[in-house]
C-alpha positions in Angstrom: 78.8 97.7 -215.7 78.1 100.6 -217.4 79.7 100.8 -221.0 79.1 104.4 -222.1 76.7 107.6 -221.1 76.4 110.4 -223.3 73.3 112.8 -223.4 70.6 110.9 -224.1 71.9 107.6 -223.7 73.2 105.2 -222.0 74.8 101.6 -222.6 74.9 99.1 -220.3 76.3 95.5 -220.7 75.8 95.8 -224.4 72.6 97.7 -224.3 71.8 100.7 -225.6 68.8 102.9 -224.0 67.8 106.3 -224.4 65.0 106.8 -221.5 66.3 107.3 -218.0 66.8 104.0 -216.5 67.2 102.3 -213.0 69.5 99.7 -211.9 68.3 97.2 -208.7 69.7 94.1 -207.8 71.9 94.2 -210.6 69.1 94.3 -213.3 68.6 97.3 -215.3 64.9 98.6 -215.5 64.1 101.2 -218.4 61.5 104.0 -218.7 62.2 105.3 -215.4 59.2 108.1 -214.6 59.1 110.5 -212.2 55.3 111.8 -211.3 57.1 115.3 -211.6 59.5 115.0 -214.0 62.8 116.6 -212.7 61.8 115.5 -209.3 62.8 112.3 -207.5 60.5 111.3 -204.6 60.4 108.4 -202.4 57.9 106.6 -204.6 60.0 107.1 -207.5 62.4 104.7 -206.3 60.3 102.6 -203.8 61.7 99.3 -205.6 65.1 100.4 -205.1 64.6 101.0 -201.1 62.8 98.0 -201.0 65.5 96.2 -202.4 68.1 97.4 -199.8 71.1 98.3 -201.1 73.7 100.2 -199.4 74.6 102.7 -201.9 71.6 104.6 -203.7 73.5 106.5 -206.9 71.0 109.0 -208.7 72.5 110.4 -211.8 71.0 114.1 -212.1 71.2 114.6 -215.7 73.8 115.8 -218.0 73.6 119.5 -216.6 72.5 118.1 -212.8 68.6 119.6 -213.4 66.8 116.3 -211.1 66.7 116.8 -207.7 65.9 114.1 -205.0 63.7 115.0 -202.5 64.3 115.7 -199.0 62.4 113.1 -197.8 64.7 110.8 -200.2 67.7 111.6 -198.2 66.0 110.9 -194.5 65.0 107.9 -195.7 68.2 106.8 -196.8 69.6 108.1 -194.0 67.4 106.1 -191.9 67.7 102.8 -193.8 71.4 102.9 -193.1 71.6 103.8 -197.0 74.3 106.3 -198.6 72.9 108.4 -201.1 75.1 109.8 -203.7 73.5 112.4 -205.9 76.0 113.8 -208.8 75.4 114.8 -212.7 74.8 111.6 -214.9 78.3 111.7 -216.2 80.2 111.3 -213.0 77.0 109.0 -211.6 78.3 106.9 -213.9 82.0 106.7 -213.4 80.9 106.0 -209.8 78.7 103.3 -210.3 81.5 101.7 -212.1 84.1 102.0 -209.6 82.1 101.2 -206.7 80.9 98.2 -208.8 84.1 96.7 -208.7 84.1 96.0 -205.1 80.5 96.5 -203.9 77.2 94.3 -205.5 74.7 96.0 -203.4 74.6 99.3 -205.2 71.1 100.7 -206.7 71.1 103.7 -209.1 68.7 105.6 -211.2 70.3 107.6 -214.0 68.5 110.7 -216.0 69.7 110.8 -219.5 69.1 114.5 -220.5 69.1 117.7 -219.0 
């Protein structure tokens, strides 16, 4: 679960970070770079579509400035995948709530803008 999010950070089961972060398979992974910054692409989460889930969550950023790429969406779509692209804040309270009643979820959350 996801304790808190504010701008620029981001606790999750007791631990703070303040880079953007992934979550796959339950484990959190930190430093989460994108080859063009504000820009997800399908490589940029290549570990999380390998890893199957049924949910994909990307939080966009305080002020919703990331963007996933088209290609992102068709391959989620054609994995069977829901994608679910919202501001970090509510990202988060999503994650949450769908965390209570689904394990195979996978997110990647952008702290700042």
């Amino acid at each position: 679960m996801i304790d808190t999010y504010s701008f620029g950070r981001i606790v999750i089961d007791g631990k703070s970070y303040s880079n953007d972060v992934k979550i796959v398979n339950g484990t959190v992974i930190p430093d989460w770079r994108r080859k063009k910054g504000h820009f997800v692409d399908v490589n940029d989460i290549s570990d999380i579509l390998e890893a199957g889930p049924s949910v994909i969550i990307i939080g966009t950023g305080d002020s919703g400035l990331l963007r996933a790429s088209e290609e992102v969406g068709k391959t989620a779509d054609k994995q069977g995948v829901r994608l679910i692209e919202e501001k970090t804040g509510r990202a988060v309270e999503i994650f949450n709530e769908m965390a209570k009643t689904n394990s195979n979820i996978a997110a990647g959350f952008h702290l700042t803008c």
